[in-house]
C-alpha positions as protocol buffer text, in pm:
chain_id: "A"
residue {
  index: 1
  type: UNK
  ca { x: 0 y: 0 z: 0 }
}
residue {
  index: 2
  type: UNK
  ca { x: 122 y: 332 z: -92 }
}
residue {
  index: 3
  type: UNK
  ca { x: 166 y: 653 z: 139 }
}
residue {
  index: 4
  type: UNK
  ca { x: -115 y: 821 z: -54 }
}
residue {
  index: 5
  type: UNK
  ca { x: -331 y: 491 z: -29 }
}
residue {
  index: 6
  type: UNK
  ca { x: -294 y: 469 z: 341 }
}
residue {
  index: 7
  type: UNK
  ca { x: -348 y: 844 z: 344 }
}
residue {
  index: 8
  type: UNK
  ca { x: -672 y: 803 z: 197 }
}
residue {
  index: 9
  type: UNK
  ca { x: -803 y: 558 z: 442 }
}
residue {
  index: 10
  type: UNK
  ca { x: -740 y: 706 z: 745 }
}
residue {
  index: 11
  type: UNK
  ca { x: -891 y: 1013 z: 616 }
}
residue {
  index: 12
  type: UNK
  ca { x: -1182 y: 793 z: 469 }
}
residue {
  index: 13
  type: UNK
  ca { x: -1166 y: 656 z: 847 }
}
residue {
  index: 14
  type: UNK
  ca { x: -1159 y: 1011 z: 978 }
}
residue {
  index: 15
  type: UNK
  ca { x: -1432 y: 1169 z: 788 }
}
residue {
  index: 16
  type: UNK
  ca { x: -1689 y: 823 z: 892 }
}
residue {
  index: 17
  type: UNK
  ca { x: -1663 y: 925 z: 1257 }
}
residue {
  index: 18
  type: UNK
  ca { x: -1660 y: 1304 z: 1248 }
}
residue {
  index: 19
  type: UNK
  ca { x: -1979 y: 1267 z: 1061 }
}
residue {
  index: 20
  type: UNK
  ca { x: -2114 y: 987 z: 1317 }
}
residue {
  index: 21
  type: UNK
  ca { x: -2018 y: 1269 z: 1572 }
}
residue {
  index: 22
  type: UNK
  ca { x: -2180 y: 1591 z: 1388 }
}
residue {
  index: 23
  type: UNK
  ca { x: -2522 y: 1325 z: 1382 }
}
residue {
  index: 24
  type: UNK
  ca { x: -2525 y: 1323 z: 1742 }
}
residue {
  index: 25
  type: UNK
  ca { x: -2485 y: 1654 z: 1813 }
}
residue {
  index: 26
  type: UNK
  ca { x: -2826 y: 1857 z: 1969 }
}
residue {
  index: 27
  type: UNK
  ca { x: -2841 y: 2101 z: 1729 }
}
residue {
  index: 28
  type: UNK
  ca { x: -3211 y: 2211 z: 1877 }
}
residue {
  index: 29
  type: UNK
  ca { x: -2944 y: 2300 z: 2221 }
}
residue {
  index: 30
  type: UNK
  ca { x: -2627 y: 2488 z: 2081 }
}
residue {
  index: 31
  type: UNK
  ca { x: -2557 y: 2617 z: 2437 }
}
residue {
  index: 32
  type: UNK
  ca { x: -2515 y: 2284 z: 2582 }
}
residue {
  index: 33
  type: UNK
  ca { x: -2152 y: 2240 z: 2740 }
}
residue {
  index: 34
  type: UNK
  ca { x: -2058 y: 1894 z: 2829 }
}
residue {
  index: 35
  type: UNK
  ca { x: -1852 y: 2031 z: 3173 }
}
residue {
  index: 36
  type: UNK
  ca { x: -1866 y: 2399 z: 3324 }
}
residue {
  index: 37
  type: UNK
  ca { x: -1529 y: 2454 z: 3175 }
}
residue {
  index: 38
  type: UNK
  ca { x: -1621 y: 2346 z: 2847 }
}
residue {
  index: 39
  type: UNK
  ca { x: -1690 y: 2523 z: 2506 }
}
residue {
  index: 40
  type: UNK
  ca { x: -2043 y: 2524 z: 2403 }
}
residue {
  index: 41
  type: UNK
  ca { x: -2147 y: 2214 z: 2174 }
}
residue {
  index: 42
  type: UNK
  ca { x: -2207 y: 2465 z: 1854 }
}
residue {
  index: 43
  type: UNK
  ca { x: -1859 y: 2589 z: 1894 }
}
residue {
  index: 44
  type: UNK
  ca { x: -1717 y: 2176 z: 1986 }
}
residue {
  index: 45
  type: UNK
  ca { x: -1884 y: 2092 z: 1621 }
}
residue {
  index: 46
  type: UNK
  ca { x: -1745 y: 2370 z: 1457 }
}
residue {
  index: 47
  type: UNK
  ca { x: -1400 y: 2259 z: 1581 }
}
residue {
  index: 48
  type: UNK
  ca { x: -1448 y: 1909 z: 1482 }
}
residue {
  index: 49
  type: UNK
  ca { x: -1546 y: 1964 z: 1172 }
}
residue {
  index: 50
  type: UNK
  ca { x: -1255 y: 2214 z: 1067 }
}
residue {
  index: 51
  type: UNK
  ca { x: -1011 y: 1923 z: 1159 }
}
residue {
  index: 52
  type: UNK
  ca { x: -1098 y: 1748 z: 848 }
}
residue {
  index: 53
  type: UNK
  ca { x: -961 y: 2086 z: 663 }
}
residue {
  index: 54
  type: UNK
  ca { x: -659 y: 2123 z: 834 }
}
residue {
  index: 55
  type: UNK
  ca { x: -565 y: 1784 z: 619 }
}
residue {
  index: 56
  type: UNK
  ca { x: -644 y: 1991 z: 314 }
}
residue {
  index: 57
  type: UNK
  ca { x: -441 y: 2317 z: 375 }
}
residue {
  index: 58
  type: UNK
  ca { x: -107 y: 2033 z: 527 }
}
residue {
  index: 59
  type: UNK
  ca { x: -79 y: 1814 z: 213 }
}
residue {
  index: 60
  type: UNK
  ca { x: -167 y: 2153 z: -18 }
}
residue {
  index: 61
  type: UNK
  ca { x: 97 y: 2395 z: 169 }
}
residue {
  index: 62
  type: UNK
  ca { x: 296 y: 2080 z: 298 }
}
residue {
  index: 63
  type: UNK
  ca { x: 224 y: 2211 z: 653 }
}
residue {
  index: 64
  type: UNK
  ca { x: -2 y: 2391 z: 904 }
}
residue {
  index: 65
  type: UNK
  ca { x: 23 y: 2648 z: 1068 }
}
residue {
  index: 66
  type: UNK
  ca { x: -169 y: 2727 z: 1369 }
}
């Protein structure tokens, strides 16, 4: 299996359980926080789901910076 091919899954892998996450978010209840310390579930989602483009800008720029 090539770099790019095992690339591919895990991302494949990746994207199957952010969206199994994003399903089971409350969306009717964005100012749910999980602990008192927590960020609210809208802005957890948000987060989660901008992972998936940090993959994007590392293999396009061959890096990320944060």
């Amino acid at each position: 299996m090539t770099i790019g091919q095992e690339l591919l899954q895990e991302l494949t892998l990746e994207a199957t359980v952010t969206r199994r996450y994003l399903d089971s978010v409350p969306f009717d209840n964005f100012d749910y926080k999980p602990a008192e310390k927590s960020e609210t579930i809208e802005r957890l989602a948000i987060h989660v789901a901008e992972i998936i483009a940090w993959w994007t800008s590392c293999i396009n720029n061959y890096k990320h910076d944060f």
